[in-house]
N, C-alpha and C positions, 0 to 999 in steps of 0.2 A: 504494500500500500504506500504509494507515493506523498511522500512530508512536503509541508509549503512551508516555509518560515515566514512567518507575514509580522517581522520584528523590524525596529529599525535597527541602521547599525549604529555604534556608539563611537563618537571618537568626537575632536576639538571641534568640529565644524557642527556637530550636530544642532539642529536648532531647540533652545531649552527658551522655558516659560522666561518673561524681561524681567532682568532683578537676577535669576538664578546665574551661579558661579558657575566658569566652562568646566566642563568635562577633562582632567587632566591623569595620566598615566605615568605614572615617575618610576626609574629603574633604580633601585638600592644596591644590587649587586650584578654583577655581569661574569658572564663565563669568561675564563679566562687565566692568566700561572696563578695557584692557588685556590681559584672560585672554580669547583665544575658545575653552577647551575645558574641560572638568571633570575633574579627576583625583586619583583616589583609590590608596589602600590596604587592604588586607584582613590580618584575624589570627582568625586559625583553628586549634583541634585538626586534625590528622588524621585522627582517625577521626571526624570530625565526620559526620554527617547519611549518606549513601549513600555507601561506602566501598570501595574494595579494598584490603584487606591486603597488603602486599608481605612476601615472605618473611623481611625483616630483622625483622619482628615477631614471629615465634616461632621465628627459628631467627638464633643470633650470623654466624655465616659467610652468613648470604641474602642477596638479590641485594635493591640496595634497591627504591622503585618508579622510580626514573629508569634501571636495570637491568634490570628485569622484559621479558619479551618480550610484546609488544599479540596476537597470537594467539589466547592461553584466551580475551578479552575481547573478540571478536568470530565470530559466526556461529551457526549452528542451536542451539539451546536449549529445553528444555521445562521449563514450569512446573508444578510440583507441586502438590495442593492436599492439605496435611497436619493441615487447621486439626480435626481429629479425634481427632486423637492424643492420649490423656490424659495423658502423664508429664509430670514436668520437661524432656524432650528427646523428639526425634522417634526413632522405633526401628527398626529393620528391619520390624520387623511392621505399621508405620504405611504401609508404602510398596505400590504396587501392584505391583511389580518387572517383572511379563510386560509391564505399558503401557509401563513407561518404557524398556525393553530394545526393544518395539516403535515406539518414536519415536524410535528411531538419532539420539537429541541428545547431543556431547560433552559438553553443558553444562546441570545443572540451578538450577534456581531452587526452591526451598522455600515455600510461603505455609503460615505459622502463625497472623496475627489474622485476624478477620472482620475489623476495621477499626482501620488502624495507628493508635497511640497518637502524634499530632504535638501534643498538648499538653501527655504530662506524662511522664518517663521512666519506662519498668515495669523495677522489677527483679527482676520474675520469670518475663522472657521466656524462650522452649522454648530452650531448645537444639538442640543434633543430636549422635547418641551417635559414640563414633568408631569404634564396627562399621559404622552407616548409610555414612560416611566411604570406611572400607573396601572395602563390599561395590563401592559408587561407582566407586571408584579401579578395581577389578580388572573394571568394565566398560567401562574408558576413556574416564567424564568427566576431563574438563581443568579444570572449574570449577565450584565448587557456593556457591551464593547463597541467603541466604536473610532475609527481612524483617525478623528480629529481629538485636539491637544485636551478635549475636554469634553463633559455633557452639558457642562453650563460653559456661558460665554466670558471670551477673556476678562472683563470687567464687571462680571454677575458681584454684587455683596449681599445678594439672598440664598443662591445656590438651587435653587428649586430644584434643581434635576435631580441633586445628589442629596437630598433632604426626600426627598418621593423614594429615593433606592433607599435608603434608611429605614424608611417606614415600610416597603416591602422587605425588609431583610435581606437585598441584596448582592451582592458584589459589580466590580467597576474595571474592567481594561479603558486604556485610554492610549492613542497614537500609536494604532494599529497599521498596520501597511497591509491593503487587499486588493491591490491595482492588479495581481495577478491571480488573483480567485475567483473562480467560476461562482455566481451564487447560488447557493443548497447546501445540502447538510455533511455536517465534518464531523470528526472528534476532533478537539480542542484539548493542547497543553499546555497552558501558562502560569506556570509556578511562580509566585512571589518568597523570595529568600526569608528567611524566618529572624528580620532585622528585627532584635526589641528595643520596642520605645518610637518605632520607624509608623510615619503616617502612610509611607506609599511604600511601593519598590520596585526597580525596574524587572524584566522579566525576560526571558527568551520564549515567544510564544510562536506555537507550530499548530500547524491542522493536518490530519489527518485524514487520508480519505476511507470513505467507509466502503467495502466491498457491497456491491449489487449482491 
């Protein structure tokens, strides 16, 4: 069964939320007379590049991601394609709802670009409204993902979307890359590292296809 990576890559150029520190890689030791091995460090935002939010990000009392249960973040999932949608956020009315109730996926994925921005940060990617949210939650996804840097908008101080995934019990991917995914149903890998004290973390996230 053929793996998609639909992760971004991480490195200095990546585009990280404004405010957030670059992404930087430092060597402490190098192979070499003496050293046989190369070893490094890494400094990174959290919500750097492909992400899951852990619920200590919009809620004080959440669990952080070294808390979180791996669950939502693994198995059947269907990808959306919403790149239609004209507003600022995707709507209930953007959705096909009889398809995706007919592809019994706990877990949706959203695509909103034709082809994800990795060279420059947009900040006026879609969001998702926190009815779409809703409507989600009371059909028993566990997890809604979607390409762009967020569910709510660069400049939200309410967060709707992510106050709706709260009150369904949710989980959250964020800057997902699916310019090369067919839409329909996968299994889904995206692990968040079990950072404590960590509101988000980045992820290596894969789909799988499922055998006919």
């Amino acid at each position: 069964m053929r793996i998609i990576d639909i992760s971004q890559r991480l490195d200095a150029g990546t585009p990280l939320w404004p405010g957030e520190p670059a992404l930087a890689v430092r060597r402490h030791a190098e192979i070499g007379p003496g050293c046989p091995v190369n070893v490094g460090s890494v400094h990174l935002a959290l919500h750097s590049g492909t992400h899951a939010d852990a619920p200590l990000h919009y809620d004080a009392g959440g669990a952080s991601s070294a808390e979180t249960a791996l669950d939502p973040y693994i198995g059947r999932c269907v990808v959306v394609d919403v790149r239609h949608a004209a507003g600022a956020a995707v709507e209930t009315a953007d959705i096909d709802w009889s398809a995706l109730e007919a592809a019994k996926a706990p877990r949706v994925l959203l695509r909103t670009y034709d082809c994800f921005p990795h060279a420059a940060w947009d900040h006026d990617f879609r969001a998702v409204s926190a009815e779409v949210i809703r409507r989600l939650g009371a059909l028993g996804v566990v997890l809604v993902g979607t390409d762009a840097a967020s569910l709510d908008p660069e400049t939200s101080k309410t967060m709707d979307a992510h106050h709706a995934v709260r009150a369904a019990d949710m989980r959250i991917l964020e800057g997902l890359v699916l310019d090369d995914v067919v839409p329909g149903v996968y299994e889904l890998i995206a692990l968040p590292l079990p950072l404590a004290g960590a509101d988000a973390s980045p992820v290596r996230a894969v789909l799988r296809e499922i055998a006919a």
